[in-house]
N, C-alpha and C positions, 0 to 999 in steps of 0.2 A: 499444536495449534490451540489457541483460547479458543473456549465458546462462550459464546452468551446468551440468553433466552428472550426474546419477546414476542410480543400478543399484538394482533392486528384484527381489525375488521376489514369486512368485503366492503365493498362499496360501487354503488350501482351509475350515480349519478357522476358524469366524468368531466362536467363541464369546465371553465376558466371560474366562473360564478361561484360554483359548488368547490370549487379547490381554495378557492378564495377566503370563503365561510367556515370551510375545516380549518386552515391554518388558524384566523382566528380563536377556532376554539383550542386551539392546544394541538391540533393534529395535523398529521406530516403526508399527505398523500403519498402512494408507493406503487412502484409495477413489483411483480416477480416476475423474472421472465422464465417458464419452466425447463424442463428437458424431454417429457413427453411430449411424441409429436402426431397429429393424427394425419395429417396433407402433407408432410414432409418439414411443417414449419413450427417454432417452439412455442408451447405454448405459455399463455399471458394471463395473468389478472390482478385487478385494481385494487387497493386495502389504503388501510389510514393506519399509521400508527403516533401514540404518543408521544410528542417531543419530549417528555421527563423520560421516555424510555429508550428511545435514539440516542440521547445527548450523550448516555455512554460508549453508544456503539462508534460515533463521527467523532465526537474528542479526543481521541485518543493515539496514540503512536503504535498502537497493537492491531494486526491482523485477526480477525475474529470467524470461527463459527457461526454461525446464527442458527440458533434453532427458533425457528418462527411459527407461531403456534396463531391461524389466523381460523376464525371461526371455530374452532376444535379440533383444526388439522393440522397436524405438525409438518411443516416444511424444512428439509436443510438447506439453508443457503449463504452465498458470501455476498457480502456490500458490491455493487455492479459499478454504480454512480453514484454524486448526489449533485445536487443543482441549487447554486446559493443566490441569494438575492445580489445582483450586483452592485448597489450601493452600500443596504445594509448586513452583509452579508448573512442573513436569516437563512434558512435552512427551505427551499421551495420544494425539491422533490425528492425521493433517493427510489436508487433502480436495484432490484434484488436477482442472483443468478441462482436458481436451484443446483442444486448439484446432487452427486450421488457417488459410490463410492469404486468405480469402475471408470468413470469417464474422467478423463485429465479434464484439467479446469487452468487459465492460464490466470495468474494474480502479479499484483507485484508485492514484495514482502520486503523488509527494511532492512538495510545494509546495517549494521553493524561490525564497525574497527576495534580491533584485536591486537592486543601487545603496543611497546613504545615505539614508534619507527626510530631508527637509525638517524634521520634527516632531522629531528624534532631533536632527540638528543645534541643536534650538532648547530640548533640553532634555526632552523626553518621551522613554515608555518602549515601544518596538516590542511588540506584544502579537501573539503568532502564534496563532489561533484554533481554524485547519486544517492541521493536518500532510499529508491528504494528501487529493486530489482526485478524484471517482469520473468518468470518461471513458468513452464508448465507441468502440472502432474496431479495425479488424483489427492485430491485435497486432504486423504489422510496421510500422506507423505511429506505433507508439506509441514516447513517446519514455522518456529514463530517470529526467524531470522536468520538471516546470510552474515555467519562472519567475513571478515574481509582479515587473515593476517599480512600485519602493516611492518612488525620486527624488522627485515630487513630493505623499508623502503628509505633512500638518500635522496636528499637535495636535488630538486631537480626531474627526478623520477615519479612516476603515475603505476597505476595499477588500472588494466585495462580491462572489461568483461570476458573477453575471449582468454582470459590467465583465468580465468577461475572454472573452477568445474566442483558437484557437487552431488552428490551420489542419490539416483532416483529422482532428479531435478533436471528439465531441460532449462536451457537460459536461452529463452525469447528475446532479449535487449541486446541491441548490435552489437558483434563482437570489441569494435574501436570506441566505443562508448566507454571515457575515461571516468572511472568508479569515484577515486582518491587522489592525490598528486600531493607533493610536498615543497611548496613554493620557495624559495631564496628572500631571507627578510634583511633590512640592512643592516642589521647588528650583526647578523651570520656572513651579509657581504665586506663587511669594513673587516671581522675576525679572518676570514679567508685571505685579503688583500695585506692586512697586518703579517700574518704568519709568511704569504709570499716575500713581504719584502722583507722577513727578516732570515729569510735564508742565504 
């Protein structure tokens, strides 16, 4: 799994006003939601970090580490949330999960297809369903991606989560939840319907 590193402050003031003001200036208000618990419930607290320092962590098609270093204290954590502006899609909040290296963490990580399928070779159209995958396991097990091998998938046929299994990974996403499928295109149906009628 990648990591990445950044810097955040605390921040005291929580209001709509005050969140309104940071953004302006370049910064992204954040929860962590912790893992220590003192009443039974997780615990929480507020930081800002700089969107020049985010913009690598949200852009991107990689699952990441986060080593969070907020006032001088390093936190491990994985991206929770984030919450975009809904016209302009700006970046309004992002929510942080601590983790640790004992406790399973549930994420979802990106499917990645594997080999030519059979179906493609024959004239059909790859159809990728599920970008990314929900797992759970302690986050140093977790890897940076789910292959999917596709080699012997035909026209017609899918590839379904409950067919996959992957060692030291539970798969939290319904087992009927179709991954990949390889649809029927009409150059592949006129070459099928050719070949029938010329038998």
């Amino acid at each position: 799994m990648k990591e990445i590193n950044l810097t955040g402050q605390l921040r005291s003031d929580l209001g709509k006003k005050a969140s309104k003001s940071l953004r302006k200036e370049g910064l992204i208000p954040c929860n962590m939601y912790g893992i220590a618990t003192t009443d039974g419930k997780p615990s929480a607290f507020s930081f800002t970090v700089p969107m020049t320092e985010l913009r690598k962590l949200i852009y991107t098609p990689h699952i990441y580490l986060v080593n969070l270093t907020v006032d001088g204290k390093l936190h491990t954590a994985i991206l929770k949330e984030i919450q975009f502006h809904p016209v302009t899609d700006a970046v309004l909040h992002v929510d942080f999960l601590e983790v640790n290296e004992e406790k399973p963490i549930t994420i979802g990580l990106p499917v990645k297809l594997v080999g030519l399928a059979q179906g493609i070779r024959d004239g059909g159209r790859m159809s990728l369903s599920l970008r990314k995958l929900n797992v759970k396991a302690p986050y140093k097990s977790l890897p940076e991606h789910l292959d999917v091998d596709v080699t012997a998938l035909t026209i017609g046929k899918s590839i379904k989560v409950g067919q996959l299994s992957y060692e030291g990974l539970e798969l939290v996403t319904g087992k009927d939840v179709v991954v990949c499928s390889i649809k029927m295109t009409r150059a592949a149906s006129m070459a099928a319907q050719a070949a029938k009628e010329g038998k």
